[in-house]
C-alpha positions in Angstrom: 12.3 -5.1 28.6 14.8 -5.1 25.8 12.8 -2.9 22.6 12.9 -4.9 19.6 13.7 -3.0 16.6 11.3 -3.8 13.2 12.7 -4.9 10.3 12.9 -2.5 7.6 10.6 -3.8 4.5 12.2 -3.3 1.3 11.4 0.0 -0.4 12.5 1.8 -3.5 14.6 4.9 -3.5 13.3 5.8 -7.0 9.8 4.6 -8.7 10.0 1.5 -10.9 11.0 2.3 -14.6 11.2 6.0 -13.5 7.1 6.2 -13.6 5.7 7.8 -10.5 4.1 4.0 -9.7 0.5 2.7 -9.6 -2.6 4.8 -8.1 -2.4 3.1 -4.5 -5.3 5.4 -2.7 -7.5 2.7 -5.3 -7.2 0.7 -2.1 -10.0 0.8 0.2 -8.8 2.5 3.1 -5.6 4.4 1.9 -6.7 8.2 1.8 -4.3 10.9 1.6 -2.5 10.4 4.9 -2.1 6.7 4.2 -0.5 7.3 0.7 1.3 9.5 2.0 3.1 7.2 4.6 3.5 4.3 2.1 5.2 7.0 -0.1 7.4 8.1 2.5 8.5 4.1 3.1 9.2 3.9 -0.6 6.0 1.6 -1.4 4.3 2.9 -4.6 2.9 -0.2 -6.6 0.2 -2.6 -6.3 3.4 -5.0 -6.6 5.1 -3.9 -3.8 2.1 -4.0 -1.4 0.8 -7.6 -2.6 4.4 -8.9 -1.6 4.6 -7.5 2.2 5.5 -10.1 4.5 4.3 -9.8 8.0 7.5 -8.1 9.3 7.0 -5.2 6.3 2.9 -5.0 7.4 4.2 -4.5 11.1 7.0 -1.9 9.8 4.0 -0.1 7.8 1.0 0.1 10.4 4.2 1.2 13.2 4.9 3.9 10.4 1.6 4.8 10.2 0.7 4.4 13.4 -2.4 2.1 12.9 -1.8 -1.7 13.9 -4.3 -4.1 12.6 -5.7 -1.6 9.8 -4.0 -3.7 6.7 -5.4 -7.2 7.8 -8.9 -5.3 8.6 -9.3 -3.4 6.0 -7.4 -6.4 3.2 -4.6 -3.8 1.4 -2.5 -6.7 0.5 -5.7 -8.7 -0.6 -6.6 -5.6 -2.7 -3.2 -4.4 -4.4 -3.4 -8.4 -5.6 -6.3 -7.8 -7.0 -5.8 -4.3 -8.7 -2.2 -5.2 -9.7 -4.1 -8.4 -11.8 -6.0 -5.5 -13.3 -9.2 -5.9 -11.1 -11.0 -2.9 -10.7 -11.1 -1.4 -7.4 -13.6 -3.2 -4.4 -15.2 0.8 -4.0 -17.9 2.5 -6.3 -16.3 5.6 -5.6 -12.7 4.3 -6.5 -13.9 2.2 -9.6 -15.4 5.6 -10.7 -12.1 7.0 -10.2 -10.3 4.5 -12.0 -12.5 4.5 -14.8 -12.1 8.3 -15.5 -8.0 7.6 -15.3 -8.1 5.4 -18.3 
């Protein structure tokens, strides 16, 4: 079988506006080694991640090495939410957040 190569999602060589971007671990299920893999693929907003497409959500969970996790677990659901200035779905992250302000 012929491999099929996944389209590379759109990602930012620099953050927006030259801030470092939004707190993306506020997402239920990105810990460390997440945020670090959406770094690394240039995705550091809420923004960014509330506009995947399904061809960027099947680059991302190949990067990452965990297919089905943003559907399951509703990343793109949640960065809609936090980037409409929603607190985050977790006690432990609206704590968090809270403190940040």
């Amino acid at each position: 079988p012929k491999a099929v190569e996944a389209a590379v999602p759109v990602t930012l060589a620099a953050p927006l506006g030259g801030a470092a971007g939004d707190d993306i671990s506020l997402i239920g299920g990105v810990g460390p080694k997440m945020e670090k893999g959406l770094i690394e693929l240039g995705f550091t907003t809420f923004a960014q991640i509330a506009a995947w497409s399904e061809d960027d959500v099947a680059t991302v969970e190949a990067h990452l090495k965990q297919k089905g996790r943003v559907a399951r677990e509703e990343w793109i659901e949640q960065a809609k939410e936090l980037a409409a200035g929603k607190p985050p779905r977790a006690k432990t992250d609206k704590a968090r957040a809270k403190d940040q302000e």
